[in-house]
Structures are given as structure tokens and as C-alpha cells.
N, C-alpha and C positions, 0 to 999 in steps of 0.2 A: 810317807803318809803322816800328817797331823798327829801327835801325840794321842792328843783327845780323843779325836776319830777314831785311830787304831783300839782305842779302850773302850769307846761305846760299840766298836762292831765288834768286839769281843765277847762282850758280856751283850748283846743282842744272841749271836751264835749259841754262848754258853745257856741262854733263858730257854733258845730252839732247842736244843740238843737235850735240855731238862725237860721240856714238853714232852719231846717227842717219847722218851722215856717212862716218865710218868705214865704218859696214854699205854704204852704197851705192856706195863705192868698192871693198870686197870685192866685192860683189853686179855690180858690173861686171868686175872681174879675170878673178870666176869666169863668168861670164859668156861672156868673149870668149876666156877659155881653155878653155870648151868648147866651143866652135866649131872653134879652134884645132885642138885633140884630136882631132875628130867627123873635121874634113879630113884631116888625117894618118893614122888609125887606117882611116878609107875601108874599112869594114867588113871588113876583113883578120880572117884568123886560120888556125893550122896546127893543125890534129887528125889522128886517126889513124883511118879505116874500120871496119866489122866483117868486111873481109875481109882486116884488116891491113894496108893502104896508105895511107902517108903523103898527104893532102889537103889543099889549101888553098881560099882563097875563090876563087882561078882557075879552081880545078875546077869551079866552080859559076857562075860569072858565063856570062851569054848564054841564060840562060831564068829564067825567074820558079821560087823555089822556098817549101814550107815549110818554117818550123823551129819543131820543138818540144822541147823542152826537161822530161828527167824522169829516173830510175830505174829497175831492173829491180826492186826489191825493192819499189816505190813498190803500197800496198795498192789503188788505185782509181783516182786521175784518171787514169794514165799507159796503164795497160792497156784505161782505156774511151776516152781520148782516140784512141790509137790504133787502137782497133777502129772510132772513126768515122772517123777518116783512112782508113783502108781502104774502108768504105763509101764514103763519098766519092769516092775515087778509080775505085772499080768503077762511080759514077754517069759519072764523065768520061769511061768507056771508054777511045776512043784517044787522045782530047787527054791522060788523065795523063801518058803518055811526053813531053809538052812542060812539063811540071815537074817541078823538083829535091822531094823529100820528105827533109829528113835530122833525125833524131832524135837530141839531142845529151844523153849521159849527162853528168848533174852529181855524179855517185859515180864518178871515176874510179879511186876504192881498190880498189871492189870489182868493177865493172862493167867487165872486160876486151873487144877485139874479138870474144872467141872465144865470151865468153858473149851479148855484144850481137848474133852472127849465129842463134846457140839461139833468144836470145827474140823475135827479127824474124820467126824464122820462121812463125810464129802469125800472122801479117799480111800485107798488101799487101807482093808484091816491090819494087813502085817506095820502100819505105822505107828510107834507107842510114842507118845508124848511127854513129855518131863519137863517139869517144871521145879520150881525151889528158891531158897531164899534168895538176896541179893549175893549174901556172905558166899555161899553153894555154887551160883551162876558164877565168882567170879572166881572163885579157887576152880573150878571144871575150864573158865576160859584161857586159864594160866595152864593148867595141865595138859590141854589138847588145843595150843595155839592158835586161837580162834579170836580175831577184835568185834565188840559191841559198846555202843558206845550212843548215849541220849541225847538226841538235837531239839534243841524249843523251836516250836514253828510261830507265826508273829499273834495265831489268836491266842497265844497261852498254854495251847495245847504242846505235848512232842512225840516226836515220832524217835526210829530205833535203825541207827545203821548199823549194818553186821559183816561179818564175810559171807559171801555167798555161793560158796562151793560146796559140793558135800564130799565128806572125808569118810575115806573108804578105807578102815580099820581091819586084820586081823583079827583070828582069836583069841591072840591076847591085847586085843586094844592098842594095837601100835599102828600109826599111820603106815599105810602101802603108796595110796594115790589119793586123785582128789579128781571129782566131777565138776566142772566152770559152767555157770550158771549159761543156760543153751547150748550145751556141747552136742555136738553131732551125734544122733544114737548110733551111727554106724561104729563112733569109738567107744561108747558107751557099754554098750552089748560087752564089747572084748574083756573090756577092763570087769565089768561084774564077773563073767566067767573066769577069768582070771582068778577074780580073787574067793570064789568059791572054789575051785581048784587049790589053791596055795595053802 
């Protein structure tokens, strides 16, 4: 082989072999500082009700709750998800009262306590609303893995994508499962009982 050659594929080899290193040293950093984080952060977070009172995750710890995550302006998942949450909940009869249900606005520009108790009202009571700052919404979406995120639509206005699952939490606030926006209630059923049992 070419002198030269042998010494650029060398030191090509030796850059790969420095890459690939590097990333798995990142790749472990990141790694064990999300662990790190996940402990610390211990699904915490302070929002504000739709009856105006200040809430935290204490308020909720010591029964199994859901959280979903959406809009008042939102044209369809938010309003049909919720209307099966309601169903749902009129399936569980009395066991719903031994679950949290709270629906957490990702518009807190527009989406105040006073308009989130307006548009709850169209639903199942057991639904609490919460809302809160931007700073609040976005330390709550780091701690319970949830993306939202502002799109401009072309008149100026924007609209709000979100995940659209509901996360179906323990007592102490740690993800069990998650509901997929139109999931079958025949799975549906199982997984609530489930997690009212557990």
C-alpha cells in the first residue's frame, strides 16, 4: 500500500475509533444523569386548578390518577378524548372517586383556571384541570415525559401539538401504562381496573 494512503487510513480509523468513544462516554453521562434527574425531579410539580388553587403533586400522591395533556381550542383529540374519559369513568361508577383524573393545559397563554372550569364542565366532574405558568408547564413536561410544542398556522394565529395518550400513574405518581388516543375500551376497561387494583 502507498505510504501516504496507509497514513490517511490510519488516522481516518483512529478519528472513527475517537467518535465512537467519545459518543459512548456521552451516551453514558447522559445516561446516568437521567437517572440522576428522574430521582430528584420524583414526579414533582406546582400548577394552579380550575378552581384557582394552587396544587402540587402532594395533592395527588395516595391514589392512582390520570393525566392528560391538551387544549381548549384543540379542534378534536382533546374534546373526544375527554368525552371518553367521561365514559369511562361513568363505566367505573364508584371506584372512579378512587382516582385522580386531572387534565393538564399546554396553552397556558390562553387557557386560564376560569376558562378551564367553562370547558370541564361539559364532562365528567371527577375531571380537575390545571393549569400554570410557562416556567410550571415546562419543568411538569420534563418530569412526566410528555412533548408540547407551538405551531403558527398562516393567519398568525397557532395552534398546540401535544402527546396524545393518557398516562395512567400510581400512587405515587410513577407511570404504570398509557391509553392511545381511540384505544379499544375493551383494553381500556382492563388496564383502569388494573390500576385501581395495584
Amino acid at each position: 500500500m502507498n505510504p501516504l494512503r496507509a497514513i490517511r487510513t490510519g488516522l481516518w480509523a483512529a478519528a472513527g475509533v475517537a467518535a465512537v468513544l467519545a459518543m459512548a462516554v456521552w451516551l453514558g453521562w447522559w445516561q446516568e444523569t437521567s437517572r440522576n434527574d428522574r430521582s430528584i425531579n420524583n414526579r414533582s410539580f406546582q400548577m394552579t386548578d380550575h378552581t384557582g388553587r394552587p396544587v402540587t403533586h402532594a395533592d395527588f400522591e395516595g391514589k392512582p390518577s390520570l393525566l392528560f395533556f391538551g387544549f381548549l381550542s384543540c379542534p378534536e383529540i382533546c374534546p373526544t378524548t375527554l368525552g371518553e374519559i367521561s365514559s369511562w369513568l361513568n363505566d367505573l361508577g364508584a371506584d372512579a372517586d378512587r382516582l385522580n383524573v386531572l387534565f393538564v393545559t399546554v396553552d397556558p397563554k390562553r387557557d386560564t383556571p376560569g376558562e378551564l372550569a367553562a370547558y370541564l364542565s361539559s364532562f365528567d366532574p371527577h375531571i380537575r384541570g390545571l393549569s400554570g405558568t410557562a416556567a410550571q408547564l415546562s419543568a411538569m413536561s420534563r418530569n412526566y415525559g410528555f412533548f408540547y410544542a407551538e405551531m403558527p398556522m398562516e393567519d398568525g394565529d397557532y395552534t398546540m401539538q401535544h402527546t396524545s395518550s393518557v398516562l395512567l400513574l400510581d400512587a405515587g405518581l410513577q407511570l404504570v401504562t398509557t391509553i392511545d388516543y381511540h384505544e379499544d375500551r375493551k383494553v381500556v376497561m382492563p388496564k383502569l381496573r388494573r390500576l385501581l387494583a395495584s
